[in-house]
C-alpha positions in Angstrom: -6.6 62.9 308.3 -6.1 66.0 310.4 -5.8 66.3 314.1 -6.1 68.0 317.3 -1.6 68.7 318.1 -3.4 68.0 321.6 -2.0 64.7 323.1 -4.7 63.2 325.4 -6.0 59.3 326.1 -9.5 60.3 326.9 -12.1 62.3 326.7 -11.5 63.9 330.2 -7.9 64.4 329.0 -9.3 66.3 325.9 -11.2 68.7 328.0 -8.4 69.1 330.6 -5.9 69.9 327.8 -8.7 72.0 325.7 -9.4 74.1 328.6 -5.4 74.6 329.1 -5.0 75.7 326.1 -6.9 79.0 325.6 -4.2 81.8 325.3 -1.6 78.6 325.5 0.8 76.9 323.1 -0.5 73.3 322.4 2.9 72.5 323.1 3.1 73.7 326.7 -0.2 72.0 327.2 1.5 68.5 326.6 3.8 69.3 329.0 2.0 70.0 331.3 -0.6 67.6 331.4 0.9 64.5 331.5 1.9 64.7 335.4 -1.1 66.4 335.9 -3.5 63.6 334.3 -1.0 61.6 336.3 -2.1 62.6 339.9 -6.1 63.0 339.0 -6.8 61.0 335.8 -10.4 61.7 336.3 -12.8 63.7 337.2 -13.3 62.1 340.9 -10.1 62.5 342.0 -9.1 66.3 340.0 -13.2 67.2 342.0 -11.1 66.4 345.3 -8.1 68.1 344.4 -9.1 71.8 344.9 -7.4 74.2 343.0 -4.2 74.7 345.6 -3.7 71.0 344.2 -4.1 71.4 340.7 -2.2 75.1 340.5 1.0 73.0 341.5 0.5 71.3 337.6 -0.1 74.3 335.6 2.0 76.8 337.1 3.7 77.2 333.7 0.9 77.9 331.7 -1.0 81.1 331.1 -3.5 82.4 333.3 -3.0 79.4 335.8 -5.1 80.5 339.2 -8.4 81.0 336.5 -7.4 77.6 335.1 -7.0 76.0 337.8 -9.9 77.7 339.5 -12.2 76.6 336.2 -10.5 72.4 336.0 -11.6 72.4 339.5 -15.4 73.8 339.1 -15.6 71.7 335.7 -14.2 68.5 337.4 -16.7 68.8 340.3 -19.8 69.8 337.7 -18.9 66.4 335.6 -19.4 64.2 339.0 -22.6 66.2 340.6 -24.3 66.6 337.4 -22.9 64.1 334.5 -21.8 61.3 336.8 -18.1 61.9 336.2 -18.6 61.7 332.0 -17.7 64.6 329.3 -21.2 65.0 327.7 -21.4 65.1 323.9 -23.6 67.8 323.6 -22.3 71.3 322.9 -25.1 73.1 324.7 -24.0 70.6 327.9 -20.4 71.0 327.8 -20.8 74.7 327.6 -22.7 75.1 331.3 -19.1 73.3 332.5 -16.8 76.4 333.8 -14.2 77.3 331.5 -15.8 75.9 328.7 -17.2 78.5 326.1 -18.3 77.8 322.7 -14.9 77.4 321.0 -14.1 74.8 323.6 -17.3 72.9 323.5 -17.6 72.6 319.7 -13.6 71.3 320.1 -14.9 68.4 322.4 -18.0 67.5 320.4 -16.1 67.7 316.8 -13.1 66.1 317.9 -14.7 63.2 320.3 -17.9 63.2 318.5 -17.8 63.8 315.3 -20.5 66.1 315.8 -20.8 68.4 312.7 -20.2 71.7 314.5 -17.3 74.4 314.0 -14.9 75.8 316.5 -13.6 79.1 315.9 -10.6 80.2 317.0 -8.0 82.8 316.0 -6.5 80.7 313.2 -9.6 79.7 311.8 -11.3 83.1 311.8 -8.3 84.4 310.3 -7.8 81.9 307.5 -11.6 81.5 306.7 -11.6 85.1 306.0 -8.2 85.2 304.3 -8.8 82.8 302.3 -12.5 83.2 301.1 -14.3 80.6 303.0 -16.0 83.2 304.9 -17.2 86.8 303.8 -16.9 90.2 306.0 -17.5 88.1 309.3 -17.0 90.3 312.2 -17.3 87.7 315.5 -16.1 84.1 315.7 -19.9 83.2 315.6 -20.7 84.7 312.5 -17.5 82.9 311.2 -19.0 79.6 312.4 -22.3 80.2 310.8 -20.9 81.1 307.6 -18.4 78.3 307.8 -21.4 75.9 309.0 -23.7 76.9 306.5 -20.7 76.2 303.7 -18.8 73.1 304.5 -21.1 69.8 304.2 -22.0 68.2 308.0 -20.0 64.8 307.0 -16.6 67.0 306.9 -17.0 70.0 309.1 -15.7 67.8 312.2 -12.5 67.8 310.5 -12.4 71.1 308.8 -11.4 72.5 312.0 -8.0 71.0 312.0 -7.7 71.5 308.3 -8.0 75.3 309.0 -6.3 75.8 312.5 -3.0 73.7 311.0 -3.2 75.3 308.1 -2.6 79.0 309.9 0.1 77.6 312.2 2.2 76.4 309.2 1.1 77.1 306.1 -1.1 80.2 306.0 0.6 82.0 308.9 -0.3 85.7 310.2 2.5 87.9 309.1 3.8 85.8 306.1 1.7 83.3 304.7 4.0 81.1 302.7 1.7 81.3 299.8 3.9 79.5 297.8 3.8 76.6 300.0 0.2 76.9 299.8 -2.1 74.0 297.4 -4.6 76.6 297.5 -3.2 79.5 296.1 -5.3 79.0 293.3 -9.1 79.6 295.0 -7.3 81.7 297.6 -8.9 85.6 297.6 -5.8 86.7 299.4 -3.3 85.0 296.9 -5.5 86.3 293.9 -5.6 89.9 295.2 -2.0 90.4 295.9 -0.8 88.7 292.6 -3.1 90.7 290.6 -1.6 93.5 288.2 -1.8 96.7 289.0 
């Protein structure tokens, strides 16, 4: 079964490493958050860091004084309002700072296994390349089409299917298409391997 590459042990460790990991490799996320977890494993103690204390973790990773300044307004929302717990709720987790959509339908999909769809640049780009979705212009009309198309017992996992999919598989510049199982059903495949 696919997987979030994320490495975490909780569900505060998911939404830490979620909200690290917008314009940021996976990879340099699970570098970084193990010390980090380390020092404020939840969201008590990462509410009394301030962001001084956790910019000294994330220095590495993109855009780290807004992540640092959004772990820190999240972290002290999750005490004063969901006493200290990551709701499952998508509409919920989005009032956290630095949670958007994308990031919310990642925590209630992945934790969950609530049947929503998170859109991100591998999965708009593959949905569409592939034929899952049709002419979508925004993420959100990706995720309707996508939701609207894929049954609610699977769509918590179709995520994964799609976002690994692009990052080995189906990549940006050169899909390895003849890697790919679904070459056969795929409107990208078809139209380039059609005579002229």
């Amino acid at each position: 079964m696919p997987v979030t590459e994320l490495e975490y042990q909780d569900p505060f460790g998911l939404l830490v490493s979620v909200i690290l990991s917008a314009q940021c490799t996976d990879k340099r996320v699970n570098m970084i958050t193990p010390a980090l977890l380390t020092r404020y494993p939840d969201a008590h103690s990462m509410s009394e860091a301030g962001e001084s204390g956790i910019l000294e973790f994330i220095k590495s990773c993109s855009y780290p004084n807004n992540k640092a300044k959004h772990l820190s307004g999240m972290s002290k929302m999750l005490v004063n309002e969901f006493d200290g717990k990551v709701p499952s709720d998508p509409l919920l987790l989005q009032k956290l700072p630095g949670v958007g959509r994308k990031t919310a339908n990642v925590i209630a999909s992945v934790l969950y296994n609530k049947p929503v769809m998170a859109v991100d640049t591998h999965v708009f780009r593959v949905s569409e390349r592939i034929g899952l979705t049709h002419n979508a212009r925004t993420p959100m009309q990706a995720e309707e089409q996508l939701t609207k198309n894929i049954s609610p017992e699977i769509i918590h996992k179709a995520h994964h299917w799609l976002i690994l999919h692009g990052r080995y598989i189906c990549k940006a510049r050169k899909p390895l298409c003849n890697q790919c199982g679904l070459s056969a059903f795929c409107k990208y495949y078809n139209n380039i391997t059609k005579p002229s």
